[in-house]
C-alpha positions in Angstrom: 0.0 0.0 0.0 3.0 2.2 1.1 4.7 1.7 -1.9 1.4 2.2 -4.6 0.6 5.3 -2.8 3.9 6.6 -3.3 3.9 6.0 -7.1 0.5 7.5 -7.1 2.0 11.0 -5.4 5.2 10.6 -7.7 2.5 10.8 -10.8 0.8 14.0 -9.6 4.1 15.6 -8.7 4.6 15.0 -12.7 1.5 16.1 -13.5 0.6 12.8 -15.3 -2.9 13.0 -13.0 -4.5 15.5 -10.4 -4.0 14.8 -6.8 -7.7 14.4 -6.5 -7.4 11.8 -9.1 -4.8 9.7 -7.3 -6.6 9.9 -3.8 -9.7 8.3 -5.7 -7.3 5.4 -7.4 -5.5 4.3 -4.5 -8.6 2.6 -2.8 -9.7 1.6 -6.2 -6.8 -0.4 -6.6 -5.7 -1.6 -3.3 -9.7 -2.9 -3.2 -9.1 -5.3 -6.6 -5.2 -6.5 -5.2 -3.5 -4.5 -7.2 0.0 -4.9 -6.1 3.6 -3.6 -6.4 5.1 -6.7 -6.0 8.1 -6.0 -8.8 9.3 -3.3 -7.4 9.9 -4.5 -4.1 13.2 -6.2 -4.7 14.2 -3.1 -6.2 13.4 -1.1 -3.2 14.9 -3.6 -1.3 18.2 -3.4 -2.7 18.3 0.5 -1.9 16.6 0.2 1.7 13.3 0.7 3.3 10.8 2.5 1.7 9.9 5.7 2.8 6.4 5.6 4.8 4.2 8.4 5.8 5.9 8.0 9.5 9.5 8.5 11.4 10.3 4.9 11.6 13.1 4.7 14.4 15.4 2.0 12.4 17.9 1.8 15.6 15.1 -0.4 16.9 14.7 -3.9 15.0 13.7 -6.0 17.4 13.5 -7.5 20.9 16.9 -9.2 20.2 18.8 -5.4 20.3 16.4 -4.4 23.2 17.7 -7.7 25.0 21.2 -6.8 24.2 21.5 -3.3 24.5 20.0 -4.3 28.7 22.7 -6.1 28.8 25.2 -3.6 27.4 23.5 -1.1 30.2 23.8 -3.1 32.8 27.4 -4.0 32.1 28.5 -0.8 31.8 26.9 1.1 34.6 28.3 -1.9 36.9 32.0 -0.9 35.0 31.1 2.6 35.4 30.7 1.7 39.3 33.4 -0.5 40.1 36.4 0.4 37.7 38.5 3.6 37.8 36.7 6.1 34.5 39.8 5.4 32.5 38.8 1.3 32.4 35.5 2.2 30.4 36.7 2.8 27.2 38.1 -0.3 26.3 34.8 -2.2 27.3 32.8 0.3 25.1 35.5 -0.5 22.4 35.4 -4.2 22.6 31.6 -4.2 22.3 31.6 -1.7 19.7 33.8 -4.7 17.6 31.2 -7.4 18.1 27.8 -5.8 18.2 28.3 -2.7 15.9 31.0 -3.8 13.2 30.5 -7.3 13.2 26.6 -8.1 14.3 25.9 -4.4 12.6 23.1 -4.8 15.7 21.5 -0.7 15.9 19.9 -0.4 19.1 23.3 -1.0 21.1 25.4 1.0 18.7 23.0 3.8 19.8 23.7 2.9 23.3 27.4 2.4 23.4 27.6 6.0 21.0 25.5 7.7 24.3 27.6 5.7 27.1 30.9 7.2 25.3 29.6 10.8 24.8 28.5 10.6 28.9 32.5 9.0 29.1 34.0 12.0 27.3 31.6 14.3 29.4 33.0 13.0 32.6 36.3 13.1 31.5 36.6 16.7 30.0 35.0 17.5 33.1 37.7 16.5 35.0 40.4 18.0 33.1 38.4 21.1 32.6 37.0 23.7 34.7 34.3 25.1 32.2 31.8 26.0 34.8 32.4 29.9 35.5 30.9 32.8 34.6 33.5 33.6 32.4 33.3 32.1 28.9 37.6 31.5 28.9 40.3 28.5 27.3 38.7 25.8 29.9 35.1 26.0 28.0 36.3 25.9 24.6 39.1 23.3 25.5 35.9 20.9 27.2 34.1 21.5 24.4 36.7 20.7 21.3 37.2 16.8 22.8 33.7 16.0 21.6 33.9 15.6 18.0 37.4 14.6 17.7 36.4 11.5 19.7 32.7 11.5 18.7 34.1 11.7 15.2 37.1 8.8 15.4 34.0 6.6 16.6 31.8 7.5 13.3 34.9 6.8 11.1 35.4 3.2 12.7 32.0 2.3 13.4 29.3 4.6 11.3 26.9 4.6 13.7 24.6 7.9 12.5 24.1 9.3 16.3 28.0 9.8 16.7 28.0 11.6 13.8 24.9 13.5 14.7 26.9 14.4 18.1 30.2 15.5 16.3 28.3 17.6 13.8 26.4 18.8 17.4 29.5 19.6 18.9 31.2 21.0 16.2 28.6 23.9 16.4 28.9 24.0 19.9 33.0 24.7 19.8 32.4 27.4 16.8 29.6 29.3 19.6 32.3 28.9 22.4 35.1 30.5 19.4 32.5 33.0 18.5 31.8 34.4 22.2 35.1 34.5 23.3 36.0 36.5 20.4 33.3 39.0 21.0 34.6 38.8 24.6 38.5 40.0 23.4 36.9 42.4 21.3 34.8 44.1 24.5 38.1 43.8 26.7 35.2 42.7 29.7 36.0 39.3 30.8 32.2 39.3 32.1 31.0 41.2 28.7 28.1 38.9 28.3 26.9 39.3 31.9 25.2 42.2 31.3 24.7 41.3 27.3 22.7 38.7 27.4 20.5 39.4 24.3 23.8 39.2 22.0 24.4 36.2 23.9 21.1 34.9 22.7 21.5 36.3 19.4 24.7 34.4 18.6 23.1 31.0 19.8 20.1 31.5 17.4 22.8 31.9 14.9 24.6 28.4 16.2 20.9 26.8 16.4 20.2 28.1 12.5 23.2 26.4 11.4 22.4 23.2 12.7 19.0 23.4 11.3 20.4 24.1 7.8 22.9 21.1 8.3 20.3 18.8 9.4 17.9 19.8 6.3 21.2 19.6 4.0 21.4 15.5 5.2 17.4 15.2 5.0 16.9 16.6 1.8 19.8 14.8 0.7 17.1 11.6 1.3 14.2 13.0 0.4 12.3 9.2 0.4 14.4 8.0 3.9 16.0 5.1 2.5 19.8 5.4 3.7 21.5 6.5 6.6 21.1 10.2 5.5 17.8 10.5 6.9 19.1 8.9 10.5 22.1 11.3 10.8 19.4 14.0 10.2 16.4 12.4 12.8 19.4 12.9 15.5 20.1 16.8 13.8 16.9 17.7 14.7 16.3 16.5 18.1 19.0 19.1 18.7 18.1 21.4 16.6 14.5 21.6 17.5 15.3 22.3 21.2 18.0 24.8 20.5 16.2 26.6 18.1 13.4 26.9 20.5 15.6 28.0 23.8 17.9 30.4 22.0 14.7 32.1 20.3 12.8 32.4 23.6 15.5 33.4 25.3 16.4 36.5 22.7 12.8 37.3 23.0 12.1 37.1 26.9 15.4 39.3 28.3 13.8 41.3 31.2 14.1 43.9 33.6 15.7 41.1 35.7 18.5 40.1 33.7 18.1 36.6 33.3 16.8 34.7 30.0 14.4 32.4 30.5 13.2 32.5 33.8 10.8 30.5 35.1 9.3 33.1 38.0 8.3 34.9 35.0 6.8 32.7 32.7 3.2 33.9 32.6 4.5 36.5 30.7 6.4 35.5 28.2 3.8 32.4 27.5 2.6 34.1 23.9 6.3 34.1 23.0 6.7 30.4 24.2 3.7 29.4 22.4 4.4 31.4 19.1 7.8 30.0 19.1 6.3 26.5 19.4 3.6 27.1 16.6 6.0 27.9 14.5 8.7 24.9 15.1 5.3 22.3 14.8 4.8 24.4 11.3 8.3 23.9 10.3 8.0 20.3 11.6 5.0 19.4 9.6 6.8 21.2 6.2 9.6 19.1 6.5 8.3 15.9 8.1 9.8 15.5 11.1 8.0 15.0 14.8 10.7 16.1 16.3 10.2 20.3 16.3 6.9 19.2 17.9 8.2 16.9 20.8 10.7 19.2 21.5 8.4 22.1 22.3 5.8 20.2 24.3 7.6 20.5 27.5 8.2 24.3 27.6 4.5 24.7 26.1 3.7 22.7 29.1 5.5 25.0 31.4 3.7 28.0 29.5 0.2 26.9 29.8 1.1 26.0 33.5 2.1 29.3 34.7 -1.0 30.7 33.4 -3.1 28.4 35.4 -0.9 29.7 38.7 -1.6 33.3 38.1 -5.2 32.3 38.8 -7.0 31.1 41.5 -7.1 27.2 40.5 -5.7 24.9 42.9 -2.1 23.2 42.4 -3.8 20.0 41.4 -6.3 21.7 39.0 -3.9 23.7 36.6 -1.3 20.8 36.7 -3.8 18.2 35.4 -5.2 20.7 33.1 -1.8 21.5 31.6 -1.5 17.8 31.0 -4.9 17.5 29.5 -4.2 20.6 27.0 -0.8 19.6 26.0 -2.0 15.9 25.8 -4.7 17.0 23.6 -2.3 19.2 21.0 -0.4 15.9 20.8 -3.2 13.4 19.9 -4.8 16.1 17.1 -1.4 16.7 15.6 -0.5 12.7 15.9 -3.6 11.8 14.7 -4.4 14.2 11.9 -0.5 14.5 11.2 -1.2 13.4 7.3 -4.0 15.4 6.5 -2.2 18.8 8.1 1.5 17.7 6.2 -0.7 17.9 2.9 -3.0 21.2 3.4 0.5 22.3 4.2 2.2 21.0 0.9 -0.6 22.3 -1.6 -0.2 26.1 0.2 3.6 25.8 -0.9 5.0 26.1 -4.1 5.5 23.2 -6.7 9.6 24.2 -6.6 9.6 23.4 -3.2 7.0 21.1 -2.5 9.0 18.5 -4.9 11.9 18.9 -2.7 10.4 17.9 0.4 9.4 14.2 1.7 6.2 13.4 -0.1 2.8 13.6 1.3 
């Protein structure tokens, strides 16, 4: 069904029938068996076919899920009883037989997060990046992410360590990029009382990202290779830094902090603006991710509105859950139908660039 419906879009994109035309053929034909059974070796050969959802492909089966528990377990126990340079090797010696030789997903994703929390720990150690100041120890904590993250994706492939090297990357050209506005001021504490540039050159750092991760989507517009999982990881890091850095730029107060919480009720329009737009953006390009990531801040929004009234705690917290669970069952249900009211407002140029509908 996937795969007729697809050839049905790919003829209206061509103009060989209307759209209308093709909605009206596709139950006309899957009702009298018509099949694409030739072209599935074909598709095969190339990967999955793209479907109308994000299918997660790091998860095949109850096999990695057993395995990657194991490879959990294992670890944290390592993690507990071994000095931090004894972890490592272990995440190296499974890497060999579950990523390179079992090519088994699920663990490679988990072994690619248990060496990013490693290099975390240990850049922590050698680095003092936690001061006010942004100064050599920040940018120094930073750069040891994708040198490692990116040795590992150049032994191993595995999509997410590329994803976090690409992540990190950004994040070393921000810390670059402040500390040369810094020199520039000649105030060591120049972004303590400048935080909207500081929020400014973030949204920069969070636009590039975005732009990589549609450069590797669009790359695979129908999400049969391993373009389309390098950008899935993109933009569950984009999404969220897009949405802080632009609240954040909008929401500097009297108070000089960015962000705060205290003073949520009234920068809730902003939150919820910003989150419109990223589920817009999400729905355009086909990815769930620009709406997950904005749920729990909408949640947050729609919660501090409650408080400034005279509802009970238990009142407005189960009514934030209520509204924010309802935005999430009409967009997950009626996902399809938005994606293409969305598609038809856009032009043809661009439409035919994007994942079909």
């Amino acid at each position: 069904m996937t795969e007729l419906r697809s050839i049905l879009d790919e003829a209206a994109r061509q103009g060989l029938i209307s759209p209308e035309a093709g909605g009206r053929l596709l139950p006309f034909l899957i009702e009298r068996g018509v099949a694409v059974a030739e072209a599935q070796p074909a598709i095969a050969a190339e990967g999955p076919a793209w479907s109308d959802t994000e299918t997660p492909r790091f998860v095949r089966g109850f096999h990695d899920v057993l395995i990657t528990i194991g490879v959990i377990v294992a670890l944290v126990g390592l993690w507990g009883l071994a000095p931090l340079y004894a972890v490592p090797p272990a995440i190296i010696v499974l890497s060999e037989i579950l990523v390179r030789r079992q090519r088994l997903a699920l663990p490679a994703v988990s072994l690619t997060i248990a060496l990013f929390c490693w290099i975390f720990l240990l850049m922590s150690r050698v680095f003092t990046p936690w001061t006010s100041q942004i100064g050599a120890d920040l940018t120094q904590f930073v750069a040891g992410f994708p040198i490692l993250l990116g040795v590992y994706y150049a032994r191993y492939r595995v999509p997410l360590a590329l994803a976090l090297a690409i992540m990190s990357t950004l994040a070393f050209v921000l810390t670059l990029l402040l500390r040369l506005v810094q020199w520039l001021s000649g105030d060591p504490a120049f972004f303590v009382d400048h935080l909207a540039l500081l929020a400014g050159i973030s949204l920069v750092c969070a636009l590039g990202l975005f732009a990589t991760a549609l450069y590797f989507d669009l790359g695979d517009r129908l999400r049969r290779t391993t373009r389309s999982d390098i950008a899935f990881w993109l933009h569950l890091g984009a999404a969220p830094a897009l949405l802080y850095s632009t609240v954040s730029l909008l929401s500097v107060g009297a108070s000089g902090r960015i962000f705060d919480l205290a003073n949520m009720s009234a920068r809730t329009p902003v939150v919820v603006a910003t989150v419109a737009a990223l589920m817009l953006i999400g729905l355009v390009i086909d990815r769930r991710a620009f709406v997950t990531s904005g749920l729990l801040s909408l949640g947050v929004a729609i919660f501090s509105v409650f408080r400034q009234g005279s509802a009970t705690v238990d009142t407005y917290i189960y009514t934030t859950l209520i509204v924010v669970g309802a935005i999430v069952l009409i967009i997950g249900t009626g996902w399809m139908p938005l994606r293409r009211q969305v598609l038809r407002a856009l032009p043809s140029a661009i439409a035919n660039k994007l994942p079909p509908g």
